[in-house]
Phi, psi and omega in degrees: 000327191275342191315108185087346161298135207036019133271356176198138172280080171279029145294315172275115163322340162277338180257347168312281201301328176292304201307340168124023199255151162088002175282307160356262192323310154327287174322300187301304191286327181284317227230346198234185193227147168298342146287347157272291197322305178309278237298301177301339153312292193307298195313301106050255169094033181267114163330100167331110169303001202252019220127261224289310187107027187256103170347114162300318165291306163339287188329288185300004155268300203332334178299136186286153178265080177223044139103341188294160177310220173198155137215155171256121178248127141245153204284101161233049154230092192278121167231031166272179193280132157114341184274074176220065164280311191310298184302340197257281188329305181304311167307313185238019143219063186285016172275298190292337141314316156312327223260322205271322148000280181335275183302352162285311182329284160333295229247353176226039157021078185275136183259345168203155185248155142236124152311138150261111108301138222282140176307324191271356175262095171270338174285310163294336172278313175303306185270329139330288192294336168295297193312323164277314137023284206278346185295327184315296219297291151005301188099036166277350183220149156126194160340119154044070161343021201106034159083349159317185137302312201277123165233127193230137161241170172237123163287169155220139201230135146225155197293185203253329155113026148306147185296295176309332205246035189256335150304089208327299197288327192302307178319330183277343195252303186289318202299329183303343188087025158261204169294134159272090149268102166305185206254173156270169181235149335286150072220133181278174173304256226338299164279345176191083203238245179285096187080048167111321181238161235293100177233131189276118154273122190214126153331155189295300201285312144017263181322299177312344181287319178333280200320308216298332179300323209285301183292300211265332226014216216298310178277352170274330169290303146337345212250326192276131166098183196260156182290305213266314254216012196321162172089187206237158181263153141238162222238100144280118203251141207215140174110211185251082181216125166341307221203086176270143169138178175304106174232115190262152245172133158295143173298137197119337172293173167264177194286324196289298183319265192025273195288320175284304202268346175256308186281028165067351168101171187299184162293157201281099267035330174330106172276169172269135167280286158240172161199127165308147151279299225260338181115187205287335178282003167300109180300125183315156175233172231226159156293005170277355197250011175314311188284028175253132179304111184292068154227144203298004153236012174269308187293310157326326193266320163277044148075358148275197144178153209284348153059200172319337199090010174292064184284100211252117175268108164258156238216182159278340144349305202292131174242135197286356195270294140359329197253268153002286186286347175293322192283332181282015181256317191279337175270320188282004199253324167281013180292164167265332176111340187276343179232130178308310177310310189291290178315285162327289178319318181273342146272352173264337183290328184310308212276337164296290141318319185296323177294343207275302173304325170279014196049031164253359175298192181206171185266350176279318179286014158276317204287303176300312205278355149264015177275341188300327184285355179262345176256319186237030173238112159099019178249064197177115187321310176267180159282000206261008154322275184314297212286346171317329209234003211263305180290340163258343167310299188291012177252294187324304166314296153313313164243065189244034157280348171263346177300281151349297191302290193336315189272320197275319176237024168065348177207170178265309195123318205258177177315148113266062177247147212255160187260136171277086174261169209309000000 
């Protein structure tokens, strides 16, 4: 996926096109049927690229055959903190999202696809729109496809710069022109999603996985990556690491590769302290957890999950209690508001930290703020409840002598400066 980024401009579409691009589709439209393209997907076994880890082939069976449209959405509005492989795919290789958009399209016999995009990639919106322009112009989007059946158009919708709507249904709630609210579930988007009728939602990096299965197939994707886990990954590395960016790495490397031998390792005298897997709802993993394979049931089975790939490396500088209030400023301020447990909770876990890093805290707001998994995990229609609270529950366990310090000695000692990631 990464092949050629910032060696070559695979905005234009003649060089997209030198590279083997838009060979997928070819293929697909001459020679496979939209059940073989789903079956090689499905065989494959390729993992949702946006969280959850959910087969991409499966999902897309789900759709019911009752007469109803199709649509295909893809999800490109990455705002979680620490994440940013999308924003680098839409910019310097938006072909190859076209290209795989088509073949899902193709292959879950979509009568139209829509882009979602985060309202704040304007660079990326801008290059979406050239790029699609140029597929139009080709015959890769529009009418009867390469002299084909199959006819696909692409919207670009861009979003508003919500948090929320990078969650499928809210996203499916916006695009309609409402509120980025999510839905309760069920009934999921597959049976009833955009206006109503059967729609596959898929992640940017999802999709882009699409050509390469299609052009090489099932067992050459199998072949890259963990049996349970295949295919490559891209790893957004954050924090306090020398060589912060995108690397993309078969799924299954350790974390100690990662850090050491691609983001160059901590900063210079610096030990490690923690690390996000997953983007900012992770729960930290420890330096006992370097050797473990960064794939979505290795990352799991140690008490996180790789989620986005949004890897935020805190260093011994950092004090968590500062980082803990950052991420809770950052979830009550993305909350939507519709469920009391999120909209409260999350704003009261802020208003709590902030007492507690300024040293006004009690031993009683420690008390409450582990009282949150029990009030605000599984009571709220979407998720963003839970995962609000997954990263200071695991600090709080791990680090709560600095928690401590704060209420007992008014400071940890350390920066109280919060690490910002990209």
């Amino acid at each position: 996926m990464t092949k050629g980024i910032g060696k070559l401009d695979l905005v234009d579409i003649e060089v997209y096109e030198s590279q083997g691009g838009y060979q997928a589709l070819r293929k697909a439209l001459k020679q496979m049927t939209p059940e073989d393209v789903h079956n090689e997907v499905k065989k494959a076994n390729l993992r949702g690229r946006g969280g959850a880890g959910f087969p991409a082939g499966i999902k897309w069976g789900f759709l019911p055959d009752d007469g109803r449209p199709r649509y295909l959405c893809c999800n490109a509005d990455e705002s979680e903190p620490g994440t940013f492989n999308n924003k680098m795919l839409i910019e310097y290789n938006p072909h190859l999202l076209i290209e795989g958009i088509l073949l899902a399209a193709y292959a879950t016999k979509a009568a139209q696809s829509f882009i979602y995009i985060r309202g704040e990639f304007k660079r990326g919106y801008e290059t979406l729109v050239k790029a699609l322009a140029q597929a139009k112009a080709k015959g890769y989007v529009g009418r009867n496809i390469l002299g084909s059946d199959f006819s696909q158009e692409i919207t670009i919708h861009r979003g508003a710069g919500a948090y929320i709507c990078g969650e499928e249904t809210g996203l499916l709630s916006s695009l309609e022109g409402g509120r980025g609210e999510p839905r309760i579930k069920p009934p999921f988007p597959a049976v009833s999603g955009l206006y109503g009728c059967p729609t596959v939602v898929n992640n940017v990096e999802t999709l882009c996985n699409v050509p390469f299965i299609v052009d090489r197939g099932a067992e050459w994707f199998l072949s890259i990556g963990t049996e349970k886990s295949p295919g490559t990954k891209i790893f957004s590395v954050s924090g306090k690491v020398r060589r912060p960016g995108n690397y993309e790495l078969p799924l299954g490397v350790t974390l100690r590769e990662l850090l050491e031998e691609h983001a160059g390792g901590l900063l210079p005298g610096r030990t490690l302290k923690a690390v996000q897997p997953g983007g900012a709802s992770s729960p930290v993993l420890l330096p006992e957890h370097l050797d473990i394979p960064l794939d979505f049931d290795s990352v799991q089975a140690a008490g996180s999950i790789l989620g986005t790939a949004g890897v935020i490396v805190f260093d011994d500088t950092v004090c968590m209690v500062r980082t803990a209030l950052y991420y809770a400023d950052f979830f009550s301020h993305e909350s939507c508001g519709q469920c009391t447990p999120c909209r409260e909770g999350t704003a009261w876990t802020a208003r709590i930290l902030r007492r507690i890093e300024q040293g006004q805290g009690t031993e009683h707001d420690l008390e409450v703020l582990r009282s949150l998994k029990e009030t605000m995990s599984g009571t709220t229609i979407c998720l963003l409840s839970d995962f609000s609270i997954t990263y200071l529950q695991s600090v709080l366990k791990h680090f709560e002598d600095e928690f401590k310090a704060h209420v007992h000695g008014r400071s940890c000692g350390l920066h109280a400066r919060e690490v910002r990631s990209a």
